[in-house]
N, C-alpha and C positions, 0 to 999 in steps of 0.2 A: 123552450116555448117562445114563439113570435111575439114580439109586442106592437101590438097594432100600432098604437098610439101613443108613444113612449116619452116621457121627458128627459132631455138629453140637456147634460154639461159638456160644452165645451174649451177646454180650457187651451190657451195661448199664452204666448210670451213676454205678455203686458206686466204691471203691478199685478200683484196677488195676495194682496194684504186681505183681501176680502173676499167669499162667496159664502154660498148656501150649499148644501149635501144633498137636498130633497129631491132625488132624481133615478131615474132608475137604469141610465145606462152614462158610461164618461168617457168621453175622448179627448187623449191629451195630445197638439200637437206641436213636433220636435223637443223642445227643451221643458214645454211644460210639461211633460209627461213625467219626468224627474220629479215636479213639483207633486203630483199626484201620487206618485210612488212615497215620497215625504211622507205626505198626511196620513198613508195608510189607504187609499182611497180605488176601488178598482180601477184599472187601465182595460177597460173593452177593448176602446180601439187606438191606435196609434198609429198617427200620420205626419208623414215631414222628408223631407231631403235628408235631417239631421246633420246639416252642416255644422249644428251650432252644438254637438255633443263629441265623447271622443269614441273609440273604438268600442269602451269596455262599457262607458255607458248604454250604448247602443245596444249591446250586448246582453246588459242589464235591462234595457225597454223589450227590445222583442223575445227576451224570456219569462216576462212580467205578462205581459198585452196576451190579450185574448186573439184580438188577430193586429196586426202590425203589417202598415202599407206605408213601402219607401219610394221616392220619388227620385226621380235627378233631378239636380240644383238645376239646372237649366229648364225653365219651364212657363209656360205662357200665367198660370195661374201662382197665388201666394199658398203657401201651405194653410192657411184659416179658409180660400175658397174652396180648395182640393179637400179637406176636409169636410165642407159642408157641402159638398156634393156628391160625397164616398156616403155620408149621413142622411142627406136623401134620395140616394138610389136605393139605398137600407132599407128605411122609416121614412116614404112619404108620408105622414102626415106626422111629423115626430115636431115637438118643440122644442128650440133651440136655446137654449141661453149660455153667454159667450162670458166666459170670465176671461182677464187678462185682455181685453180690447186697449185701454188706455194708459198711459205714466212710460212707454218706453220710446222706440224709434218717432218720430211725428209721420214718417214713410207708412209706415207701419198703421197707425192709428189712424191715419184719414183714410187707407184701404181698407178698415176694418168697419170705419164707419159709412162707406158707399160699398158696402159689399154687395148691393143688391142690386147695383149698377151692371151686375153680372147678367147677362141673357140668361146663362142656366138656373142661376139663383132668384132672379124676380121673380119667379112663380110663387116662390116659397117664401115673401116678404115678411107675412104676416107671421111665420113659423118660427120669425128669428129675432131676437133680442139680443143687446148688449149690455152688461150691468156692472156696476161694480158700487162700493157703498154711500158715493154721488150722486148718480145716475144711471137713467133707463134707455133705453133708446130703444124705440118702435118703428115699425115702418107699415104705411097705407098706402095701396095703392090708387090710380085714381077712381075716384065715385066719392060719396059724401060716408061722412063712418062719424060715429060718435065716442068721445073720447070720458074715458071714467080716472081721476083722480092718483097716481100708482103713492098706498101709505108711506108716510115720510118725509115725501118729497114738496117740495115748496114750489117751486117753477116749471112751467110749458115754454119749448121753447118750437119752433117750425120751419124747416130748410126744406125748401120745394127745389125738385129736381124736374123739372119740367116746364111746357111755357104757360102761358095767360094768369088768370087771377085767382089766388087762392083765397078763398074765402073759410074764415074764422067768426062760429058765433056762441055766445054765452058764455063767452070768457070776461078775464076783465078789461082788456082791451080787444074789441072786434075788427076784426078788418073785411070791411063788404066793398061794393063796386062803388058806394059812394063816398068810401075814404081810403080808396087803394093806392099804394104806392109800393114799386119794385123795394123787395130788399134779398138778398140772399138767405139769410135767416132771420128771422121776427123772435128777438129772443126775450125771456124776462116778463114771460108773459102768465096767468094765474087763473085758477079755476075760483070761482064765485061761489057758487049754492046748488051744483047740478053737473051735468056731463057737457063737454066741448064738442060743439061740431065744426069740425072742420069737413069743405068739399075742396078737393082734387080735381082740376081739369084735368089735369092728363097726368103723366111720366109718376111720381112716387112723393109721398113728403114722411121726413124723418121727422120722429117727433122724439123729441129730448125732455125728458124728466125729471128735475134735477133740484139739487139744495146745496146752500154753501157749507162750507168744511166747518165741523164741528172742534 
C-alpha cells in the first residue's frame, strides 16, 4: 500500500544515543543501518557508498533492506543528501526526521545542518527536521511563518541564509528594523506567552530549538 503521507526516520552516522520509533517507514544510511538492524528496527530503505562497512556486513544490509541503493564513493552529493532525495522522489510529501545529524565528523554535521542549501532539497525545507535529545532544527523558507514552542526545549536560536533583515517578533528578545544588527546566528533566544514570528527576506533561516545537557 502507497503512503501518501508517510513519517519517515532517517537515520545517519552521527551519535545515536537517542530517537523516537513513531514512524512508519526507516532508512538507514551506510553504517547506520547496522545500527537499525541493532535495535531490531525495519531497514525499508538503505543508502550509502558503504565505505564505512565491510563486505559481510554489506551483505548483511542488503539482505535485511527492503530495497538497498549503493552508490560510488565518488560522488557530487553526501550520502544523508542522496538519501533524502531517493526519499522524495518516493514520498513527496513525506516528513523527514534525521537522527544521527550531530556528535561525529564536524564535516559531517555542518552538511547536515545546511542540507537544504541543496537546489533539489530546498523545496522540501519544511519536510525536514533534525533531532536528537538537545535539539530541533527546522527550516523556513523566506515569507513570515509563525513559530510554536517544540516541548522540552528552552532556547530559539536563528541562522539566516540569506541577505537583508530578519526580522523576530514576540520573542523575548525581538529583532525589527529599528534594532537591527548583522549577526550570523541570533542565539539564546526564548519564547514568552505565545508563538514567534519570524519574517524571511529571502534565501532560508534555520531555526534551532534547543536545551542545555541534563
Amino acid at each position: 500500500m502507497m503512503l501518501l503521507m508517510p513519517k519517515i526516520a532517517l537515520f545517519v552516522g552521527g551519535e545515536l544515543e537517542w530517537f523516537t520509533t513513531d514512524f512508519d517507514y526507516f532508512v538507514g544510511v551506510d553504517r547506520a543501518c547496522l545500527r537499525l538492524l541493532e535495535l531490531g528496527l525495519p531497514l525499508n530503505l538503505a543508502v550509502g557508498d558503504f565505505d564505512s562497512v565491510s563486505r559481510s556486513e554489506l551483505e548483511m544490509i542488503q539482505s535485511a533492506a527492503k530495497e538497498c541503493r549503493i552508490a560510488p564513493a565518488e560522488k557530487d552529493d553526501t550520502d544523508t543528501e542522496l538519501a533524502l532525495k531517493i526519499v522524495f522522489q518516493l514520498y513527496p510529501e513525506a516528513e523527514v526526521t534525521i537522527f544521527g545529524a550531530f556528535g561525529g565528523r564536524i564535516d559531517h554535521m555542518l552538511s547536515n545542518l545546511f542540507l537544504v542549501s541543496d537546489p533539489e532539497l530546498a523545496p522540501f525545507m519544511r519536510h525536514i527536521c533534525l533531532q536528537d535529545k538537545q535539539n530541533k532544527i527546522t527550516y523556513y523558507p523566506e515569507g513570515s511563518h509563525n513559530l510554536l514552542p517544540e516541548p522540552g526545549m528552552t532556547y530559539v536560536s536563528f541562522l539566516h541564509e540569506g541577505d537583508g533583515e530578519l526580522t523576530i517578533l514576540g520573542a523575548k528578545y525581538e529583532l525589527t528594523s529599528m534594532n537591527y544588527f548583522q549577526k550570523k546566528i541570533y542565539s539564546s533566544n526564548e519564547f514568552v506567552d505565545g508563538p514567534i514570528q519570524v519574517i524571511v527576506p529571502n534565501g532560508y533561516v534555520i531555526v534551532i530549538q534547543t536545551k542545555d545537557r541534563s
